[in-house]
N, CA, C and O of each residue as an XYZ file, in Angstrom:
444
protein
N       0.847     -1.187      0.000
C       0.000      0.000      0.000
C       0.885      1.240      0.000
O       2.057      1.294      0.374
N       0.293      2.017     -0.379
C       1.398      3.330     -0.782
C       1.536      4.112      0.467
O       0.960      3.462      1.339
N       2.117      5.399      1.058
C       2.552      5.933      1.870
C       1.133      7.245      1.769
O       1.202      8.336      1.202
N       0.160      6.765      2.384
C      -0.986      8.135      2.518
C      -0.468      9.117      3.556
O      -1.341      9.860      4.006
N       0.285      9.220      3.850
C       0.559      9.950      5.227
C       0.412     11.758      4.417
O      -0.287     12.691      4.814
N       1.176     11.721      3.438
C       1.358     13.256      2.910
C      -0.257     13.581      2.800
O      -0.790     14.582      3.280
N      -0.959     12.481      2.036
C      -2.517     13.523      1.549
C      -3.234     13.389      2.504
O      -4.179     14.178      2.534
N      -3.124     12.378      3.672
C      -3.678     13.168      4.690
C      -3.237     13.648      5.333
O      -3.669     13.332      6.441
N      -2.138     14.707      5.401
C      -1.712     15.853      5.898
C      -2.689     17.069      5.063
O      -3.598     17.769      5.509
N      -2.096     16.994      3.680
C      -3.281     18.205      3.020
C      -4.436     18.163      3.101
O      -5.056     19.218      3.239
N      -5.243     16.676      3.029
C      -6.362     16.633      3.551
C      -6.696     17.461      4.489
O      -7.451     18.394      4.216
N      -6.188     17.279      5.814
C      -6.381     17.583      7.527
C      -6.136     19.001      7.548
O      -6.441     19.736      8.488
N      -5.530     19.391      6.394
C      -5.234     21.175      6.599
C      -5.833     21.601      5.920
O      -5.910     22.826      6.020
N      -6.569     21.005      4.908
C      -7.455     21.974      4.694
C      -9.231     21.715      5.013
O     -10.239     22.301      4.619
N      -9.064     20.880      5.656
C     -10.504     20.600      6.246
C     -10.646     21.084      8.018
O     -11.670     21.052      8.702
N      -9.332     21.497      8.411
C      -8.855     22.445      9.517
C      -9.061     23.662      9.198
O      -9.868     24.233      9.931
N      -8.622     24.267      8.365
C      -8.554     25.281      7.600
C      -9.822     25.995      7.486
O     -10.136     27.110      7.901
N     -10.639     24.917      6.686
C     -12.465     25.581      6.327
C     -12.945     25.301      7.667
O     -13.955     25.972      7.879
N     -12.584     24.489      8.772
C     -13.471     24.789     10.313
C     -13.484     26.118     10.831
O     -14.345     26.952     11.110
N     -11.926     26.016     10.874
C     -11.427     28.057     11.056
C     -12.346     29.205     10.816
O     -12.977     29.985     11.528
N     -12.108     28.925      9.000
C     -12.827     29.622      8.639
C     -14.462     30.143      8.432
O     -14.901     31.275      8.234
N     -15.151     28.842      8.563
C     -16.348     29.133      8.694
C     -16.867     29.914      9.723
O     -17.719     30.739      9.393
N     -16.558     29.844     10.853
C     -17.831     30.616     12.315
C     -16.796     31.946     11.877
O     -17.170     32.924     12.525
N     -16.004     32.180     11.279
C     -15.444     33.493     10.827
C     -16.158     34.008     10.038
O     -16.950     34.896     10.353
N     -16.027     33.572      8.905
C     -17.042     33.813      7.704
C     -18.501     33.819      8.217
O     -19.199     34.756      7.829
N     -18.981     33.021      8.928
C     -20.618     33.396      9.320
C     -20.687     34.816     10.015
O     -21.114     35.870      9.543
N     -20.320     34.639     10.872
C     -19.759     36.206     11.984
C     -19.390     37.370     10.563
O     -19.825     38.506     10.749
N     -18.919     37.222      9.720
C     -18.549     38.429      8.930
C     -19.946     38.750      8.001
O     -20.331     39.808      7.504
N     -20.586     37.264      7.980
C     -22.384     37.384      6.900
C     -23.084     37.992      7.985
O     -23.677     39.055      7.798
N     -23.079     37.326      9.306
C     -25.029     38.057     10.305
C     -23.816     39.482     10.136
O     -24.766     40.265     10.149
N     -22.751     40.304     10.015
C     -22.802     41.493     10.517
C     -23.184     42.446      9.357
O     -23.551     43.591      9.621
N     -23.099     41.964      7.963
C     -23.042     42.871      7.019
C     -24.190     42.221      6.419
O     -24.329     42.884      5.391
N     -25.191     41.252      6.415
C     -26.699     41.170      6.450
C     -26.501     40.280      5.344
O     -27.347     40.405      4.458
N     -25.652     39.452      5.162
C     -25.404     38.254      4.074
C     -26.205     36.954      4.640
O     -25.853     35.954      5.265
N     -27.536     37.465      4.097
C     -28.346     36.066      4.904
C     -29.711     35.692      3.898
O     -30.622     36.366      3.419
N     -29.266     34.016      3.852
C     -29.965     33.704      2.651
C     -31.777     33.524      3.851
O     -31.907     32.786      4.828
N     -32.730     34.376      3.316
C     -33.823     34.417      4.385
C     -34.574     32.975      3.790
O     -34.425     32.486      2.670
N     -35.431     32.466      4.921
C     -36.277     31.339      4.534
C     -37.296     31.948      2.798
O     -37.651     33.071      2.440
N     -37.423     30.792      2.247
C     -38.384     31.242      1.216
C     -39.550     29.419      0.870
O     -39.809     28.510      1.659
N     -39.863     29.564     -0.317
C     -39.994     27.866     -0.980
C     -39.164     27.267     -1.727
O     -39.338     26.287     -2.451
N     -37.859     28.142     -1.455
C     -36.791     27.195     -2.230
C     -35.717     26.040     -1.241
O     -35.229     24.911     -1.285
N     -35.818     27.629     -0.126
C     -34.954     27.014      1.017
C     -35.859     25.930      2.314
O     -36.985     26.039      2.798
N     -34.531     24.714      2.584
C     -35.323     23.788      3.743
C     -35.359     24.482      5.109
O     -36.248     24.133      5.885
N     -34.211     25.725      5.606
C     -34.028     26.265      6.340
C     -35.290     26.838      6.750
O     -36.020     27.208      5.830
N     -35.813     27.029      8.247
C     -36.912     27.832      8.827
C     -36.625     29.413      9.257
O     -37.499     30.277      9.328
N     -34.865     29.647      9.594
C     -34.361     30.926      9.719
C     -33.674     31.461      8.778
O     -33.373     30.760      7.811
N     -33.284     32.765      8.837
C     -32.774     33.233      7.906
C     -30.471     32.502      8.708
O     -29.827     32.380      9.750
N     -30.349     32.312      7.246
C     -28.744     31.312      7.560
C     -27.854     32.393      6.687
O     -28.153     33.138      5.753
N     -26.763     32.175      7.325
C     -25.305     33.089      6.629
C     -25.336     32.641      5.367
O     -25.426     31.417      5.271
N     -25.291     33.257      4.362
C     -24.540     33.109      2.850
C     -22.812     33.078      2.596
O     -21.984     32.953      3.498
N     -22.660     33.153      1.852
C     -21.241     32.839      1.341
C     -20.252     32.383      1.836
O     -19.147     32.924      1.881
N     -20.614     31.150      2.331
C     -20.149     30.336      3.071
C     -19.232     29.382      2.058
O     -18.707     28.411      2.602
N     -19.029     29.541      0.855
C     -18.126     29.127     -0.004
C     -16.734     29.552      0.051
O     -15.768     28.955     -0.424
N     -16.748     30.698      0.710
C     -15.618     30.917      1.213
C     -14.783     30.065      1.714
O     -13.821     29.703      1.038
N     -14.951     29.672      2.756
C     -14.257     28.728      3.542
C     -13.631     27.775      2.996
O     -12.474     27.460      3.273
N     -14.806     26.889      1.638
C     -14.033     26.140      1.064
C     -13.195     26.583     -0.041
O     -12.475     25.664     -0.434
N     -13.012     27.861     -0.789
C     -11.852     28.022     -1.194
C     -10.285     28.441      0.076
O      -9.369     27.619      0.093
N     -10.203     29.460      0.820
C      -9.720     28.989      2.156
C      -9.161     27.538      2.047
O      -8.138     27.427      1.372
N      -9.567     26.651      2.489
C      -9.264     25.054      2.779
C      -8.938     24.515      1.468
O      -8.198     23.541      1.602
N      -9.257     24.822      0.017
C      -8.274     25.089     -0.471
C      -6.936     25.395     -1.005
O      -6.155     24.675     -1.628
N      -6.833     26.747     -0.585
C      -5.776     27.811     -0.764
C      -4.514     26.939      0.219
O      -3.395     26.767     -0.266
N      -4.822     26.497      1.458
C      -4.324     25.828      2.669
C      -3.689     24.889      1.927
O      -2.519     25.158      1.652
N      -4.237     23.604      1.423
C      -4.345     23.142      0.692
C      -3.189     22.537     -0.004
O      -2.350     21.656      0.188
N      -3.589     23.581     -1.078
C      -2.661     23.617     -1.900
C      -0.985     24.440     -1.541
O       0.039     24.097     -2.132
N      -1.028     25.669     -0.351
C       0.269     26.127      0.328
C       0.840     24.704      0.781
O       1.843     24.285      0.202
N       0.217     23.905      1.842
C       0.724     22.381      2.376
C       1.323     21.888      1.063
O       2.519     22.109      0.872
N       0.728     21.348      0.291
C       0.923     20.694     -0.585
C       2.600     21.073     -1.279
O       3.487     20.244     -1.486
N       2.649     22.250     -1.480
C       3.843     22.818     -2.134
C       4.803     22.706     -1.346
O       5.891     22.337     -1.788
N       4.629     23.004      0.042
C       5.654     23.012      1.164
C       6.393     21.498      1.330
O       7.324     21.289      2.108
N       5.661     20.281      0.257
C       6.030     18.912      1.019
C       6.867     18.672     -0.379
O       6.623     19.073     -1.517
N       8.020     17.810      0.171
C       8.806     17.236     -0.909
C       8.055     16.082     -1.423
O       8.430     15.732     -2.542
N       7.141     15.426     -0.934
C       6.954     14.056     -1.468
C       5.887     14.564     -2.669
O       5.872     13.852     -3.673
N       4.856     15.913     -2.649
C       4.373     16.571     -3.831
C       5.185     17.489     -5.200
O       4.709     18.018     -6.205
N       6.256     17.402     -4.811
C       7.112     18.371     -5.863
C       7.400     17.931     -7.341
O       7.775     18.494     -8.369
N       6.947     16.300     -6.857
C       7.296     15.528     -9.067
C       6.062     16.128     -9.306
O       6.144     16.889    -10.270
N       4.826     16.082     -8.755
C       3.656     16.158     -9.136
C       3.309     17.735     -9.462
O       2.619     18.030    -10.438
N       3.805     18.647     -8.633
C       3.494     20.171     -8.833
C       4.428     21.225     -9.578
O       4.041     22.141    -10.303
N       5.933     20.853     -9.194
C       6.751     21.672    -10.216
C       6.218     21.396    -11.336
O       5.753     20.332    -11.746
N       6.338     22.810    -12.016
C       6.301     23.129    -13.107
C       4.829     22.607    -14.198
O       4.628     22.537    -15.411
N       4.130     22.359    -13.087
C       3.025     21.571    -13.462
C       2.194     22.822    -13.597
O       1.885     23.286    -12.500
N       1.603     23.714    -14.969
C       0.992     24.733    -15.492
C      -0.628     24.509    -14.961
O      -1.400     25.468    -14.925
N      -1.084     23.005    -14.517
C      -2.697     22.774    -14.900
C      -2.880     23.043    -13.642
O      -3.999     23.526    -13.467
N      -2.085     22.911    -12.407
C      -2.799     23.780    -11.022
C      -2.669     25.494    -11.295
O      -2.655     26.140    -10.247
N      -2.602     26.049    -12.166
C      -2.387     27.603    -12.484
C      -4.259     27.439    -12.715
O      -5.033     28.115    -12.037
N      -4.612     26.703    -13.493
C      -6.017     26.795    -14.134
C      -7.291     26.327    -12.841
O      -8.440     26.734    -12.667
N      -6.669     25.570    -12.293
C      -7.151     24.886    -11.361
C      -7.660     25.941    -10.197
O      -8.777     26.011     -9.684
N      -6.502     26.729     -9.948
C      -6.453     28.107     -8.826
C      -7.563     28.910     -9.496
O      -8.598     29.355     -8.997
N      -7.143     28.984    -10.638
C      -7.921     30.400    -11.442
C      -9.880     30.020    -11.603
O     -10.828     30.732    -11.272
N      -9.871     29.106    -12.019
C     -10.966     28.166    -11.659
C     -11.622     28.311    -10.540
O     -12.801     28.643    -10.659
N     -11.172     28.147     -9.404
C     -11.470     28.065     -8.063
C     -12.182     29.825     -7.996
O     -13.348     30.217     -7.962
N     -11.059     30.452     -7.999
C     -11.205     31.734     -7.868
C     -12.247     32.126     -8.577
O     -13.153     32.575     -7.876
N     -12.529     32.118    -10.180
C     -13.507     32.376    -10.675
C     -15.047     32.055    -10.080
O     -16.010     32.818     -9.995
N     -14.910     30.524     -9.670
C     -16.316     29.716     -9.195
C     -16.442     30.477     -7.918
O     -17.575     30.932     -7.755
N     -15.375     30.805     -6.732
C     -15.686     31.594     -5.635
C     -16.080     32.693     -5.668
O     -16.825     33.026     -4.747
N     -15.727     33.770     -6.800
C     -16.193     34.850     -6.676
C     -17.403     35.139     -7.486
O     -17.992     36.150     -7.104
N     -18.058     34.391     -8.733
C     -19.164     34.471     -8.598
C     -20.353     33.802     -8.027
O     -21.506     34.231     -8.067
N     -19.838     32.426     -7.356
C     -21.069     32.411     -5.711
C     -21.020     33.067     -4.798
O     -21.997     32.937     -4.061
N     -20.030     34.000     -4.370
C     -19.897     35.500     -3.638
C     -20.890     36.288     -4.461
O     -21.726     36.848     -3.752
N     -21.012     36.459     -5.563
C     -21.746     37.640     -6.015
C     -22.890     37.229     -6.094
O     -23.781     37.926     -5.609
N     -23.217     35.957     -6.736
C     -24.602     35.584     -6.556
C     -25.305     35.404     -5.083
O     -26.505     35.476     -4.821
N     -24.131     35.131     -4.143
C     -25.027     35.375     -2.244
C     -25.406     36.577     -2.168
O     -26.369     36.857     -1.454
N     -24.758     37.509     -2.861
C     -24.956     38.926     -2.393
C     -25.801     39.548     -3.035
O     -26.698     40.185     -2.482
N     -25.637     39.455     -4.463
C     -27.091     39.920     -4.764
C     -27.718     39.216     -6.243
O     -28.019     39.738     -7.316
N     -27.757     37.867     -5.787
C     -29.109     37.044     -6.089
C     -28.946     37.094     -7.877
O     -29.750     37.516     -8.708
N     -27.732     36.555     -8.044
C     -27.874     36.262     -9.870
C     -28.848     35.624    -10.381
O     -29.352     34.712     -9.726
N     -29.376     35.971    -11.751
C     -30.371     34.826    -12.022
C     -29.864     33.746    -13.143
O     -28.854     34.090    -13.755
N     -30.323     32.738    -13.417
C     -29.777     31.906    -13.734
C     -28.700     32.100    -14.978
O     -27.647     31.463    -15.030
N     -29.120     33.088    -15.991
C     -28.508     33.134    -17.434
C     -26.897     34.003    -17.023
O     -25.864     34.033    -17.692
N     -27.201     34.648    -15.672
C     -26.016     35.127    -15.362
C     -24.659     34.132    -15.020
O     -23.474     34.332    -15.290
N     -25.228     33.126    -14.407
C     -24.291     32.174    -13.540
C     -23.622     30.822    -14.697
O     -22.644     30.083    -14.584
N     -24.565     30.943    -15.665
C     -23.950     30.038    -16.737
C     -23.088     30.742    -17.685
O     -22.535     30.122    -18.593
């Protein structure tokens, strides 16, 4: 069996990482009114924090810093161009479910 010890290190940091970050990120939605309210779409009965996607780019970002920091990932990441797309990706998908929590894209926007 192979040596899992490294990916669950990145695993564990970045699923550490998005714990962190979440009751952060909620605390930063109830203060600036980022709250998806009950409707007939949502199962929720209260109004709940939005952009809570955050976190998982965060745990992410973690992530992928661990990842670089370890020698046993370096055949796999030097010079390897397709985590450039991968980041950019991320970033793109995070910042428009940020914009759509905030103010409510409709569908033709998000495709």
């Amino acid at each position: 069996m192979r040596n899992l010890a490294g990916y669950l290190i990145v695993g564990a940091s970045a699923a550490a990482a998005t714990a962190v970050a979440t009751p952060i990120i909620e605390r930063v939605a109830r203060r600036k009114n980022w709250m998806a309210e009950p409707d007939e779409r949502r199962a929720h009965p209260v109004p709940t924090p939005d952009v809570g996607g955050i976190a998982f780019f965060v745990g992410l970002i973690v992530a992928l810093v661990v990842a670089f920091s370890m020698d046993r990932f370096q055949p796999l990441l030097k010079g390897n161009s397709e985590i450039i797309g991968v980041v950019l990706a991320a970033v793109f998908i995070t910042a428009l479910g940020f914009v759509d929590d905030i103010k409510e894209l409709s569908a033709p926007m998000k495709v």
